[in-house]
C-alpha atoms as a printed R data frame, in Angstrom:
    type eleno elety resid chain resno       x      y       z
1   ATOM     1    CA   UNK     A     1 111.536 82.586  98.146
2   ATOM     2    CA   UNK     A     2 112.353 79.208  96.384
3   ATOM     3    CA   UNK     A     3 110.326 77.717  93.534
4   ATOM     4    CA   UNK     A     4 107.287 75.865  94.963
5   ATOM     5    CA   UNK     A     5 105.829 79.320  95.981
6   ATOM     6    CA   UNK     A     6 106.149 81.154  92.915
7   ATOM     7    CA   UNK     A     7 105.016 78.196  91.131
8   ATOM     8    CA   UNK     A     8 102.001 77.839  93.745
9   ATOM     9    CA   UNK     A     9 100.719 81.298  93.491
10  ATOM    10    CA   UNK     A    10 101.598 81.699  89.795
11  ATOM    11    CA   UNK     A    11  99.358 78.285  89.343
12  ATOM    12    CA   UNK     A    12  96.803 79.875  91.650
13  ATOM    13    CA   UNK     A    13  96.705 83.372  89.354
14  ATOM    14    CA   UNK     A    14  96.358 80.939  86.670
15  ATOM    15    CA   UNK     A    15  93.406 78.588  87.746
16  ATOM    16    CA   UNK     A    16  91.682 81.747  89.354
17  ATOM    17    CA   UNK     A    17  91.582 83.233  86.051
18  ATOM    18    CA   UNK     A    18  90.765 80.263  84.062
19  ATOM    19    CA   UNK     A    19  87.695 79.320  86.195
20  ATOM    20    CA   UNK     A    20  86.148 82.774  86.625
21  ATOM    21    CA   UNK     A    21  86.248 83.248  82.775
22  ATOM    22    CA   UNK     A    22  84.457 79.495  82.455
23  ATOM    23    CA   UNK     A    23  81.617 80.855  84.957
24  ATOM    24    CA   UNK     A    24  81.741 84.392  83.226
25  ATOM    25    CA   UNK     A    25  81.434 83.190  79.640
26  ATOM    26    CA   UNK     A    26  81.025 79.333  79.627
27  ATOM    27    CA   UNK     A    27  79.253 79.873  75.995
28  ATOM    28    CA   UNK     A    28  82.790 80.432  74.511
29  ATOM    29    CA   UNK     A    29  83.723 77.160  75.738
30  ATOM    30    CA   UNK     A    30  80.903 74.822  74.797
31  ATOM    31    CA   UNK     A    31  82.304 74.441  71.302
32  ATOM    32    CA   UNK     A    32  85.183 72.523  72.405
33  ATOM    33    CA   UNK     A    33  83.447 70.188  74.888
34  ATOM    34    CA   UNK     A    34  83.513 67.094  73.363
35  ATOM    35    CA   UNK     A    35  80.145 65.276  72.110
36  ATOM    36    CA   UNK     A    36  80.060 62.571  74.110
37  ATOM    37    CA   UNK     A    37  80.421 64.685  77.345
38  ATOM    38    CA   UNK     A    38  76.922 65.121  78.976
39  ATOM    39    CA   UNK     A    39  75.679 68.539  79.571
40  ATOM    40    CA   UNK     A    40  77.974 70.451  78.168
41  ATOM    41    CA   UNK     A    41  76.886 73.756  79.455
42  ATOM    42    CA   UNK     A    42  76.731 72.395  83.206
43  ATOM    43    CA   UNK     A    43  80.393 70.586  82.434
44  ATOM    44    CA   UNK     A    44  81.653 73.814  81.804
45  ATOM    45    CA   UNK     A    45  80.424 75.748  84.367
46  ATOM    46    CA   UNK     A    46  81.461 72.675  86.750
47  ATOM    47    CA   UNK     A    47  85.024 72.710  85.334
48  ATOM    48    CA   UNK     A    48  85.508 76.694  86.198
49  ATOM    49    CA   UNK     A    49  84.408 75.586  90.008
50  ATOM    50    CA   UNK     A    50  86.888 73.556  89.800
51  ATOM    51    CA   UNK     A    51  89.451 75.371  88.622
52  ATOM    52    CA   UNK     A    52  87.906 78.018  91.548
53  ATOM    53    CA   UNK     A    53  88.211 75.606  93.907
54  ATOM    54    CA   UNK     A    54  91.412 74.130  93.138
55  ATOM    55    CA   UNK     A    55  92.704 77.725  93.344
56  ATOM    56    CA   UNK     A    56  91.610 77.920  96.769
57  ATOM    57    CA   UNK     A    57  92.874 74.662  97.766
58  ATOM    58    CA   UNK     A    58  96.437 75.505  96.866
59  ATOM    59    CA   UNK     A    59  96.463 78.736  99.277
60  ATOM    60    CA   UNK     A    60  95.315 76.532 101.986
61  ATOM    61    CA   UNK     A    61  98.154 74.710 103.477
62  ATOM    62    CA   UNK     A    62  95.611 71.828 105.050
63  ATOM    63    CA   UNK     A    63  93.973 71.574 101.333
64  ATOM    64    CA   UNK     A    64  96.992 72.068  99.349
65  ATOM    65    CA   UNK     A    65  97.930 68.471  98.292
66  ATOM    66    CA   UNK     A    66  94.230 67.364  97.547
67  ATOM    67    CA   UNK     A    67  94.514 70.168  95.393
68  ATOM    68    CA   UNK     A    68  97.067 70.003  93.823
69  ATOM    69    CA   UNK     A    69  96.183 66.138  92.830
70  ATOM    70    CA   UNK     A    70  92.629 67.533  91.875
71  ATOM    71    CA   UNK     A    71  94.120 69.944  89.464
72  ATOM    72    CA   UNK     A    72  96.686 67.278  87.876
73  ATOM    73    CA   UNK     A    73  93.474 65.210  87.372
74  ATOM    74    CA   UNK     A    74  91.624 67.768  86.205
75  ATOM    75    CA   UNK     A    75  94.292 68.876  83.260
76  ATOM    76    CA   UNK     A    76  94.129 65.057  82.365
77  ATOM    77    CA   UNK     A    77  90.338 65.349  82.204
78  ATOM    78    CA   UNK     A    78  90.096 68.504  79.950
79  ATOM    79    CA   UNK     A    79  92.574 67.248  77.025
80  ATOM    80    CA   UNK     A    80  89.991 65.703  75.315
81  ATOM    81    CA   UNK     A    81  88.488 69.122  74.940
82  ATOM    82    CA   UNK     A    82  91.848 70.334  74.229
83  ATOM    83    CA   UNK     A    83  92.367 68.033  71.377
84  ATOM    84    CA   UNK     A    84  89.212 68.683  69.852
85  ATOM    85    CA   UNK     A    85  89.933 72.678  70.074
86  ATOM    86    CA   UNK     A    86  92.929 71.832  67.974
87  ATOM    87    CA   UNK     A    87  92.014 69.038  65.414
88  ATOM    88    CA   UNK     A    88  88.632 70.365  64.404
89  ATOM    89    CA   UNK     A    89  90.470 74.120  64.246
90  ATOM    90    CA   UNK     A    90  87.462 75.292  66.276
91  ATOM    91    CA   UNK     A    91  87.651 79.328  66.937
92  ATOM    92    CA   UNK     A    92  87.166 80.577  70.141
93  ATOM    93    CA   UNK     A    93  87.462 84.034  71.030
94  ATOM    94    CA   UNK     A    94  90.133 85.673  72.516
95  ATOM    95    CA   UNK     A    95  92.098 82.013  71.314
96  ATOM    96    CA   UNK     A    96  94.500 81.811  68.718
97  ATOM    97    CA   UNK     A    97  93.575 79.203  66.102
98  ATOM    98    CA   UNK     A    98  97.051 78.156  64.632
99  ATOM    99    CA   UNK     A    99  99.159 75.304  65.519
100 ATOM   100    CA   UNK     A   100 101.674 77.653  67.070
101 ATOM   101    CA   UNK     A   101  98.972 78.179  69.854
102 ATOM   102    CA   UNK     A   102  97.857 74.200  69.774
103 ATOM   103    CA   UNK     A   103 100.963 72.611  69.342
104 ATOM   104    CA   UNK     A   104 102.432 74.142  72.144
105 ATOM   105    CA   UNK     A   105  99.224 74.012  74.744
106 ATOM   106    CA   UNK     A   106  98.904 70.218  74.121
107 ATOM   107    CA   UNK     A   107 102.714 69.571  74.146
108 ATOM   108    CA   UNK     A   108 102.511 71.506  77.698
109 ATOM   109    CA   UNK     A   109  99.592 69.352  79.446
110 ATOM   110    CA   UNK     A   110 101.858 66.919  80.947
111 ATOM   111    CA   UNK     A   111 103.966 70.421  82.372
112 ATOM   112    CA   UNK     A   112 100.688 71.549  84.096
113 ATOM   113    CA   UNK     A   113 100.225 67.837  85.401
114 ATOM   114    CA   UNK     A   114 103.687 67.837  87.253
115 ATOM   115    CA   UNK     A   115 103.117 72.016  87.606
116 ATOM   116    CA   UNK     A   116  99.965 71.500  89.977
117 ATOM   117    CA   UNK     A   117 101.601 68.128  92.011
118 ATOM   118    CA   UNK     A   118 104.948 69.675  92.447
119 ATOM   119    CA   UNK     A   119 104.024 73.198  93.748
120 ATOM   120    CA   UNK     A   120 101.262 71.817  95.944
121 ATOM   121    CA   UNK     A   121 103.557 69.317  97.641
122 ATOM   122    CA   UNK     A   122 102.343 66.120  96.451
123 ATOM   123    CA   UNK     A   123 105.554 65.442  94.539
124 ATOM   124    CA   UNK     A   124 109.386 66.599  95.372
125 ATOM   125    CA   UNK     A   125 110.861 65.201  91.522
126 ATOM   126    CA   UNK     A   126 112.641 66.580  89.918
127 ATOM   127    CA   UNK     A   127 114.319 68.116  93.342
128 ATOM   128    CA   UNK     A   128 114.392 64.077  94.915
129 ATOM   129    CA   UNK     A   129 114.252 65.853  98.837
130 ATOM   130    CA   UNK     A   130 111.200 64.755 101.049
131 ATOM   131    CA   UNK     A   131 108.897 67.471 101.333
């Protein structure tokens, strides 16, 4: 099995996870959703649909591109949240609260960018073969 697979169904696992735990306890994550973000309780449980959905997507072969663009979007659209989780050192449970968690998790949101284009199909780099 070459890379885009694992990748796919590790990103799948990953977004699965992520968005059943924002539907299952979104009160954990309204502390990080920025102020200026309207509803914050409805913008949470909207971001774990679609994290569901972009799940989903990436199984489907006919979906999987759309999805994988949707998810590179949607990592771009959560780092404000992101950044405030680290700068105001806000403590969410089950989260570390150090820099060694922060550093790392903000350092790796352009990873999860090229992550969700690359094993979907919407990008070949850094492999340069059509897909």
């Amino acid at each position: 099995m070459s890379a885009r697979p694992i990748l796919r169904w590790l990103l799948v696992v990953f977004y699965g996870a992520a968005g059943m735990l924002h539907l299952i306890a979104p009160h954990g994550f309204l502390s990080i959703v920025p102020g200026w973000v309207p509803f914050p309780q409805e913008t949470v449980i909207a971001t774990g649909l679609a994290e569901l959905a972009g799940a989903i997507g990436l199984v489907l072969p006919r979906w999987r591109k759309a999805a994988g663009t949707g998810l590179a979007l949607y990592a771009l659209c959560v780092l404000p949240a992101n950044v405030k989780h680290a700068l105001d050192g806000i403590a969410v449970t089950g989260l570390p609260s150090s820099w060694w968690y922060h550093g790392p998790r903000l350092a790796f949101q352009p990873v999860l960018v090229w992550w969700a284009l690359f094993c979907s199909g919407a990008i070949s780099w850094p492999l340069r073969r059509s897909v």
